[in-house]
C-alpha positions in Angstrom: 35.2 47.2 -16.4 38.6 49.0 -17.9 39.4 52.0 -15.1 42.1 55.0 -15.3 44.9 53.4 -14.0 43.4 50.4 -12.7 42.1 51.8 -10.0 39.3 50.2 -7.4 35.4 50.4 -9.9 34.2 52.1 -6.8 36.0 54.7 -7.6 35.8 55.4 -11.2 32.1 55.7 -11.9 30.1 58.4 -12.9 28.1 59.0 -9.9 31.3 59.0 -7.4 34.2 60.4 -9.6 35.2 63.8 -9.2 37.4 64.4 -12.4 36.3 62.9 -16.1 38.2 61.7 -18.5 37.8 61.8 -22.4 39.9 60.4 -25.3 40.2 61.4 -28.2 43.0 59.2 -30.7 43.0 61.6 -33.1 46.0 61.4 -35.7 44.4 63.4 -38.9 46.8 66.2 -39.5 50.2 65.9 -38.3 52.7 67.0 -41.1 55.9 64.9 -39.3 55.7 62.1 -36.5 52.9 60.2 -37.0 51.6 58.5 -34.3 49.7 60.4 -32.2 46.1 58.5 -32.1 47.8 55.7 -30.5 48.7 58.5 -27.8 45.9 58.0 -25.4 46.3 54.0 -25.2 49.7 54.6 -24.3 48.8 57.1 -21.4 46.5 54.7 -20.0 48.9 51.7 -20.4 51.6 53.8 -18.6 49.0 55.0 -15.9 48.7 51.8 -14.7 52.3 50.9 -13.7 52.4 54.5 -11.7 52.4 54.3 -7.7 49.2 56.2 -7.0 50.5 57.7 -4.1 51.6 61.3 -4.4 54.9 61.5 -2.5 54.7 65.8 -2.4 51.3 66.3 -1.7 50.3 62.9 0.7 47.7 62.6 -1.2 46.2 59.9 -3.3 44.5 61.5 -6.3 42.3 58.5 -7.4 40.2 58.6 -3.6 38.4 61.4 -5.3 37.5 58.8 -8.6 38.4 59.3 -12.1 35.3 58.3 -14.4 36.4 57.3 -17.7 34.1 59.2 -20.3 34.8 57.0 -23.4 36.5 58.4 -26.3 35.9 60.1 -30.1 36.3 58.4 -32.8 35.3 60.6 -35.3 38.1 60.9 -38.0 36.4 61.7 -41.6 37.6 65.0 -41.4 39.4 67.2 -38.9 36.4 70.0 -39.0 34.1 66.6 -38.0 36.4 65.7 -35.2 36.6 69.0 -33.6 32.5 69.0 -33.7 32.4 65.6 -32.5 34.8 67.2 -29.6 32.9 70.0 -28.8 29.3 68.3 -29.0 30.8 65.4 -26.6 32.5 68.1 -24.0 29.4 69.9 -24.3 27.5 66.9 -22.9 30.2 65.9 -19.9 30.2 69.7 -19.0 26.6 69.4 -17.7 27.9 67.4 -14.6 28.4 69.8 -12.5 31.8 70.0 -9.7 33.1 67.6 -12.3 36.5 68.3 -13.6 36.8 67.9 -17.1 40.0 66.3 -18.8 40.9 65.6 -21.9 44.3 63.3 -23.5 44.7 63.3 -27.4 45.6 62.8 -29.9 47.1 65.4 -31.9 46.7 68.9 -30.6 43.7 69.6 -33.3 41.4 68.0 -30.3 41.6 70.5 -27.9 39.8 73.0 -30.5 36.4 71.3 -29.6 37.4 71.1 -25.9 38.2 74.8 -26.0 35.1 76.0 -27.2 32.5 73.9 -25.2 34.6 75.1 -22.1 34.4 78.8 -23.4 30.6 78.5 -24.0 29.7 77.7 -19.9 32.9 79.5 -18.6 32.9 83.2 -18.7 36.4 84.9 -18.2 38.3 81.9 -19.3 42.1 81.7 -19.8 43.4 79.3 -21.8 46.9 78.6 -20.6 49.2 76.8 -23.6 52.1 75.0 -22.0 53.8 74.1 -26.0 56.7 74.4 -28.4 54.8 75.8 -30.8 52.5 79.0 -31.0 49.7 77.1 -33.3 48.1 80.5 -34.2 47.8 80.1 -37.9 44.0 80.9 -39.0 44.4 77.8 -41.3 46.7 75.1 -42.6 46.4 72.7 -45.3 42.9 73.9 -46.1 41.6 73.2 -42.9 40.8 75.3 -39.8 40.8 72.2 -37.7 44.6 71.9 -38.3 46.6 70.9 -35.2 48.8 74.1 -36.4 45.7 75.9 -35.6 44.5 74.5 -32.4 44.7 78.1 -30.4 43.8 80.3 -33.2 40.3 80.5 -32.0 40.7 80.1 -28.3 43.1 83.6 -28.8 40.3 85.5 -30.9 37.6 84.5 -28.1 39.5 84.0 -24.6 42.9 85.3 -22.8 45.4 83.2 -24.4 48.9 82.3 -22.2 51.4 80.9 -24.0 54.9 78.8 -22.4 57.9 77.5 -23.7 57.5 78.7 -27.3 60.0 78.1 -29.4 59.0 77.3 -32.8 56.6 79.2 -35.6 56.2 80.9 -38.7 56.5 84.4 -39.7 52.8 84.7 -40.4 51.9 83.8 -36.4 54.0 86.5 -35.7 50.9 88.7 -35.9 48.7 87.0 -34.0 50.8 86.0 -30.7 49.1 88.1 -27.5 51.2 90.8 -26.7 52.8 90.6 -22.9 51.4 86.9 -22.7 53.7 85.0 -24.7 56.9 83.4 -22.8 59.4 82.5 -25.0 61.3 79.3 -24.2 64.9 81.2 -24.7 63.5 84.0 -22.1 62.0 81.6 -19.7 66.1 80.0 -20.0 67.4 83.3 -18.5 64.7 84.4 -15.9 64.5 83.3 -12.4 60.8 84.5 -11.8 58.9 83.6 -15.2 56.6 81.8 -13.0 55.8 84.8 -11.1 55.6 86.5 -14.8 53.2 84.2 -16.0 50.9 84.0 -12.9 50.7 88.0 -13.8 48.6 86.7 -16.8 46.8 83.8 -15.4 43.4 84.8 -13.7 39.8 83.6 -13.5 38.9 80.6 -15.1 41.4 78.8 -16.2 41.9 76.2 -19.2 45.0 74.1 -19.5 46.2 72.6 -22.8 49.3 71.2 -22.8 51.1 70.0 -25.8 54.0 67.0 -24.7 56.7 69.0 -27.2 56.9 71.9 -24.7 58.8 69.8 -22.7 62.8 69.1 -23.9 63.0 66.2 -26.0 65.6 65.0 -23.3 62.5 64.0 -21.5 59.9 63.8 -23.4 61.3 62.3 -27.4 58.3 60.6 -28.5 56.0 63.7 -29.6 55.6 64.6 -33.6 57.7 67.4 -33.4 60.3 67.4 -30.9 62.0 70.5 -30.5 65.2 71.4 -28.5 65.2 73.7 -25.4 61.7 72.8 -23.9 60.8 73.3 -20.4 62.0 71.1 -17.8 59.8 68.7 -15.4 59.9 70.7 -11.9 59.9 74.0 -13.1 56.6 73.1 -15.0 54.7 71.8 -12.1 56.2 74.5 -10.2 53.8 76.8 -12.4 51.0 74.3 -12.6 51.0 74.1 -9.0 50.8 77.6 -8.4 48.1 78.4 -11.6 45.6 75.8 -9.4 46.0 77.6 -6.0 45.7 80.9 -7.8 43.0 80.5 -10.4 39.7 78.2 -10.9 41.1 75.4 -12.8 38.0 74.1 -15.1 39.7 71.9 -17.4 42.9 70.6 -18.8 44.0 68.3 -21.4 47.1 67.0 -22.3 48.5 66.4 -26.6 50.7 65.2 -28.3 52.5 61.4 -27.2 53.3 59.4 -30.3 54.2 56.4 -30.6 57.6 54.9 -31.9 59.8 52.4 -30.2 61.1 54.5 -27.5 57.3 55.8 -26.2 57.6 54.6 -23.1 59.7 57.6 -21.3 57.6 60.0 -22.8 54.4 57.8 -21.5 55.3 57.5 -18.2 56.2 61.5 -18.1 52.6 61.6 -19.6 50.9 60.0 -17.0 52.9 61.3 -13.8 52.2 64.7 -15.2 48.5 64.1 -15.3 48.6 62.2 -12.0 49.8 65.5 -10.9 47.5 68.3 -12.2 45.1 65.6 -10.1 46.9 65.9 -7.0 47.2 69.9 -7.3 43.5 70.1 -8.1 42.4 68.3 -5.4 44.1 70.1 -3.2 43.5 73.5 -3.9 39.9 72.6 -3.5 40.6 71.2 0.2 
């Protein structure tokens, strides 16, 4: 039996596991770096050369189980992935005091994710940790597009978006107002954090796409852009959005694969490991 990280079978079934995990290798529409449907191997790969103790919190995450919930396959079109997404969520969501995770793929996954979420969780947030706003209505002919995957989770849900620093003209008209932090902002303010937590309430949904980071740290996404956020500033905020809010489920986007993956795999996987540890604890 294959478990998250390689962890004890005891702890990663169904029955015991507090947290599920789904995969979707989704690689359909990316318009640059390909290589994104490999991502989710490489995250698992990665996860299990990680010490599973968590130094800040003295905790050990993977005592609470991690049940790993298979993955979609589905790839004859982007509109049939996102159903397949959303019909599979749909079915993991009935579990209840289950948290529900998600690692793509290409960022066009979370669309599914979003929706089942937003169909059981009232007064959902979705909060968008990315380098790009992804708010156009459609792209290529498809509204399944990963340049797409928060258009509908901003028409239906209280968007946040962090570290953006890339997008076209068009989005321009559909970024929230007051809850979008620009990368070059967040660069010159001491309390964005604080900024952000203004915006944050309820139920909360966390999708984060790998390119909001700076490519010093994280290089192997499809579109790497310069001045992303940096790695304890980040869980600074994610710490603080799990004490604050209702966390109900989070995924994380966007690792490709090339011949230097493995920096960007490990970052990967600590920063999951980590949205574990924070979750667990806020719930102690």
């Amino acid at each position: 039996m294959k478990t998250y990280a390689g962890i004890p079978e005891e702890n990663a079934t169904l029955e015991f596991s507090k947290v599920m995990l789904l995969t979707v290798p989704y690689d359909g529409t990316s318009t640059w770096g390909k290589g994104a449907d490999k991502g989710p191997e490489l995250f698992l790969d990665a996860s299990e050369n990680m010490e599973l103790y968590d130094i800040e919190t003295a905790t050990e995450p993977y005592l609470e189980g991690v049940y790993l919930a298979g993955e979609v396959t589905e790839d004859s079109s982007p509109e049939a992935m996102t159903e397949a997404v959303y019909q599979k969520t749909k079915e993991l969501l009935k579990y209840e005091n289950k948290l529900f995770t998600l690692f793509g793929g290409e960022h066009s996954v979370s669309i599914g994710s979003i929706r089942a979420v937003g169909e059981k969780y009232e007064n959902l947030t979705v909060l968008q940790l990315d380098a790009h706003t992804d708010l156009r209505p459609e792209f290529h002919g498809s509204t399944s597009n990963h340049a797409c995957a928060v258009f509908e989770a901003n028409q239906k849900h209280n968007l946040v978006q962090v570290g953006i620093r890339s997008m076209d003209k068009e989005e321009m008209q559909y970024v929230p107002e007051g809850r979008c932090f620009w990368a070059h902002q967040i660069a010159k303010k001491e309390d964005w954090i604080d900024d952000v937590l203004e915006k944050v309430s309820g139920n909360v949904y966390i999708t984060i796409d790998l390119d909001a980071f700076d490519p010093a740290i994280a290089p192997s996404t499809g579109t790497p852009e310069p001045g992303g956020l940096q790695w304890y500033p980040t869980l600074e905020l994610l710490k603080r959005v799990f004490e604050k809010c209702n966390v109900v489920a989070f995924d994380i986007v966007e690792l490709m694969d090339s011949p230097m993956a493995k920096p960007t795999a490990f970052l990967a996987a600590k920063l999951y490991y980590k949205m574990l540890a924070y979750y667990h604890t806020s719930k102690s």
